[in-house]
C-alpha atoms as one frame of an Amber mdcrd trajectory, in Angstrom:
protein
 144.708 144.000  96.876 147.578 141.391  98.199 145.916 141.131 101.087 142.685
 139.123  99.940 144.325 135.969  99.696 145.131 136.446 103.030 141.631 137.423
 104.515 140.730 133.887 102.623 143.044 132.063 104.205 142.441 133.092 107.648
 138.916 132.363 107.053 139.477 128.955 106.395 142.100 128.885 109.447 139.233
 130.794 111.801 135.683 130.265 110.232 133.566 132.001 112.872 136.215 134.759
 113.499 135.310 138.523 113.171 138.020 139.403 110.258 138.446 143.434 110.358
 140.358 145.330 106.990 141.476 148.657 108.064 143.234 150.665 105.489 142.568
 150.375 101.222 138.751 150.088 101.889 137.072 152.030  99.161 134.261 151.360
  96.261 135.294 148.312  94.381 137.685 146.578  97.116 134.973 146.773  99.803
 133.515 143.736  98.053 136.073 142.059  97.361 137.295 141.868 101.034 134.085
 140.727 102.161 134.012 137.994  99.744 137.189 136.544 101.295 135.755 136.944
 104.512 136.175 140.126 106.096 133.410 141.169 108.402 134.561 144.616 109.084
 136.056 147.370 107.340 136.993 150.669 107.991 136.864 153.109 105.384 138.639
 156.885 106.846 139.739 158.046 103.429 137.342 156.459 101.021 134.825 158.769
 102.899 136.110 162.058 104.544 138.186 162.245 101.348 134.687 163.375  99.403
 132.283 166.106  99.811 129.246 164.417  99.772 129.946 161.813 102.421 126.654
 160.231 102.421 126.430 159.624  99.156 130.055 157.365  99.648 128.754 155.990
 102.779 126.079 154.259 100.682 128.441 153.667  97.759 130.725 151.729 100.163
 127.738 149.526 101.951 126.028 148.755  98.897 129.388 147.778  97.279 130.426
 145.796 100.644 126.962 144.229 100.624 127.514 142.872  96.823 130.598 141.220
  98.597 127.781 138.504 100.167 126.671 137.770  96.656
């Protein structure tokens, strides 16, 4: 994602900012936007774009929670 090194760098610029991603938020870049310092995401694709939307729901928070790692 090009925007990560952005997300890093306003983290550095803002370090107790709330950062929010909206848009590209799926399993696999979840984490990686929290590790640059996102704080929210939102995910409208990545999850109505599935049947079983719990199932991705989880998926997305345990892969956004790996982020913190």
């Amino acid at each position: 994602m090009a925007v990560i090194p952005k997300i890093a760098s306003l983290r550095q610029i803002w370090p107790s900012g709330i950062i929010s991603v909206d848009g590209g938020i799926r399993v696999g870049t979840a984490r990686q936007v929290v590790a640059a310092g996102a704080r929210r995401l939102a995910a409208g694709s990545a999850l109505f774009g599935d049947s079983d939307f719990a199932e991705v729901l989880r998926r997305l928070q345990e892969d956004a929670e790996d982020g913190f790692a």
